[in-house]
C-alpha distance (Angstrom), angle and dihedral (degrees) to the residues before:
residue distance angle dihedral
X1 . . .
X2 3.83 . .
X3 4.08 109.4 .
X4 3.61 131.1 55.7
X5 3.94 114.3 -151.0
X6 4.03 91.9 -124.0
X7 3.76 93.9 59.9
X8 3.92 86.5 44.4
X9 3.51 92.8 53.9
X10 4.36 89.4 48.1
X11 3.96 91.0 45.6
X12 3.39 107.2 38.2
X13 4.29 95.2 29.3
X14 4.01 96.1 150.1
X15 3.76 93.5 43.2
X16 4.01 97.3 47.8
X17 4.22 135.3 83.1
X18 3.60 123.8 -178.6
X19 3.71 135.2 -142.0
X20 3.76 123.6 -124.6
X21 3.72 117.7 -85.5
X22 4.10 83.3 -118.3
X23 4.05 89.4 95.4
X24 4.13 123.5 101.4
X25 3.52 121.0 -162.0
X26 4.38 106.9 -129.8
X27 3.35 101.1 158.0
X28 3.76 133.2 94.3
X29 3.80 101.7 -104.1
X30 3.82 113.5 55.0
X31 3.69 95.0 -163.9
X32 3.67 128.1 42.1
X33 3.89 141.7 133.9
X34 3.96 141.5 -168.2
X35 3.21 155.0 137.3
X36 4.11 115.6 -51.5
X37 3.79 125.0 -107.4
X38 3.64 105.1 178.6
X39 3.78 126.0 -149.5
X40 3.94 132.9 -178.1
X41 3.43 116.7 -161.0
X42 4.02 133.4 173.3
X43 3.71 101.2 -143.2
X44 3.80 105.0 -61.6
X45 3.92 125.1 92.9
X46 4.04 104.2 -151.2
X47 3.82 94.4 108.2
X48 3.56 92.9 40.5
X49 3.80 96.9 51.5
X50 4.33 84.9 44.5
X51 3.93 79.2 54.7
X52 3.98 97.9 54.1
X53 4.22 97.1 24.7
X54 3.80 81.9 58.5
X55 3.81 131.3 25.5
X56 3.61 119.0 64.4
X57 4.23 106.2 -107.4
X58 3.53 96.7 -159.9
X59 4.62 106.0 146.4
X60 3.76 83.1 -0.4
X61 3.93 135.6 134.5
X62 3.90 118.8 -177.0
X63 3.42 110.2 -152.7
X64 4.05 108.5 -169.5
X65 3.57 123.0 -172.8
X66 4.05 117.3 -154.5
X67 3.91 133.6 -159.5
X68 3.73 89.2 -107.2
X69 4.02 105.6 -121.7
X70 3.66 113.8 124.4
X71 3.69 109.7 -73.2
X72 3.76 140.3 115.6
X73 3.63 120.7 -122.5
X74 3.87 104.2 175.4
X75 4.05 117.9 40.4
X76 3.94 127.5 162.8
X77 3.68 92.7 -69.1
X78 4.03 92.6 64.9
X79 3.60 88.1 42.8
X80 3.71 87.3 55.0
X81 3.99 91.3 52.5
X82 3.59 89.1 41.5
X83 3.63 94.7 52.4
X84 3.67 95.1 44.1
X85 4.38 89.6 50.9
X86 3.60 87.5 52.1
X87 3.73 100.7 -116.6
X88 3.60 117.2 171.1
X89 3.77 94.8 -136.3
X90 3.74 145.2 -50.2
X91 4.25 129.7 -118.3
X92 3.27 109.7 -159.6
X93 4.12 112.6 -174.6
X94 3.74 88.5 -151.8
X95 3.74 142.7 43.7
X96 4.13 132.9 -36.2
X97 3.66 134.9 -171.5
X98 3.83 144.1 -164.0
X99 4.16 84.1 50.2
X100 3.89 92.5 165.0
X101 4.26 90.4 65.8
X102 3.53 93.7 25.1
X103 3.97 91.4 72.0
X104 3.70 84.7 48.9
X105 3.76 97.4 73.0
X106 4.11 124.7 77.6
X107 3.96 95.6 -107.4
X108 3.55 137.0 91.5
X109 3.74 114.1 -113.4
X110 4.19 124.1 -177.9
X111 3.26 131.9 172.2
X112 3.65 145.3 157.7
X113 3.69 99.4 -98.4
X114 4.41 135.8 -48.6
X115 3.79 128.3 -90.3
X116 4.29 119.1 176.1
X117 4.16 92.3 -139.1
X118 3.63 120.1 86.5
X119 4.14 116.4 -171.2
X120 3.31 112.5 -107.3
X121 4.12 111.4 -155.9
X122 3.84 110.8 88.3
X123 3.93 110.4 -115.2
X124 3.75 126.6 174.1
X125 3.67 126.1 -101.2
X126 3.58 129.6 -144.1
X127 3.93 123.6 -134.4
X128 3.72 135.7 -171.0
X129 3.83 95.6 24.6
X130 3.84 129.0 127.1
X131 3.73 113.1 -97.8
X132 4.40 139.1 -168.5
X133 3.58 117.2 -135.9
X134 3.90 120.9 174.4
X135 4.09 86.6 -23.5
X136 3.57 93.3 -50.7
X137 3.71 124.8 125.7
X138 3.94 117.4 -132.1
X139 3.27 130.3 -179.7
X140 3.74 134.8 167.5
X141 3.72 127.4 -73.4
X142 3.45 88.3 18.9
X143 4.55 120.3 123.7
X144 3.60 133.4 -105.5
X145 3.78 141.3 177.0
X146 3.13 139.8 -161.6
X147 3.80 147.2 -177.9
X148 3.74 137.0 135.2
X149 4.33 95.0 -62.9
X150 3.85 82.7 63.5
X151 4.01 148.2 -100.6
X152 4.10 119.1 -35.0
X153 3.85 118.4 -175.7
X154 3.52 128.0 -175.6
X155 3.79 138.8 169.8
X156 3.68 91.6 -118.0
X157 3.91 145.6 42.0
X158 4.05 104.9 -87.1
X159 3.61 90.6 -175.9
């Protein structure tokens, strides 16, 4: 995959944020990048899972931001529905679980650390809305990358 997220940051240095150094890669591809679909949750997965189980991934990032008490929103099985949607990878600023399958599938997968409990009443998600991560605006539609120097996001394709 032809970019690296330092030399981003160096040739494209007014059009660039970065992510926190908080985020862990845990899924199967290390390096990936695409176009944002944004996704606030508060603690439970369902709408996420609807998200991956359902709408093809293909050139696509979800970004999902979580109210950040200790719970897991994306586990092996949305990895598998990721994976078989062909999304490029998922950033979750929050917690994931079932991390030794979850680096077996072809997706990237980040998050801000794991935690083995998942919460359990169904709450509704929210897509397509503008989110803050780490300070940095993002909004939907717009580009990220990612791979093991960190997480670039910009409001347009960089390559």
């Amino acid at each position: 995959m032809g970019f690296f997220t330092a030399d981003l940051c160096d040739n494209f240095s007014e059009k660039t944020d970065v992510l926190g150094p908080d985020f862990k890669s845990y899924g199967g591809k290390r390096k990936f990048k695409g176009q944002i679909v944004t996704v606030k949750l508060d603690k439970n997965n369902k709408d996420l899972a609807q998200l991956l189980k359902n709408q093809e991934g293909i050139g696509k990032v979800v970004v999902v931001d979580v109210d950040m008490k200790y719970f897991a929103v994306v586990g092996d099985n949305l990895m598998k529905f990721a994976t078989e949607n062909k999304y490029e990878g998922i950033v979750v600023n929050g917690y994931v679980r079932d991390i030794v399958t979850t680096k077996d599938f072809d997706t990237g997968l980040v998050a801000k650390g794991t935690c083995p409990r998942k919460y359990i009443p169904v709450q509704d998600g929210l897509f397509g809305v503008p989110l803050v991560i780490d300070g940095v605006d993002i909004n939907p539609g717009d580009y990220i990358y990612v791979d093991q120097d960190g997480i670039v996001v910009s409001k347009e394709k960089l390559v």
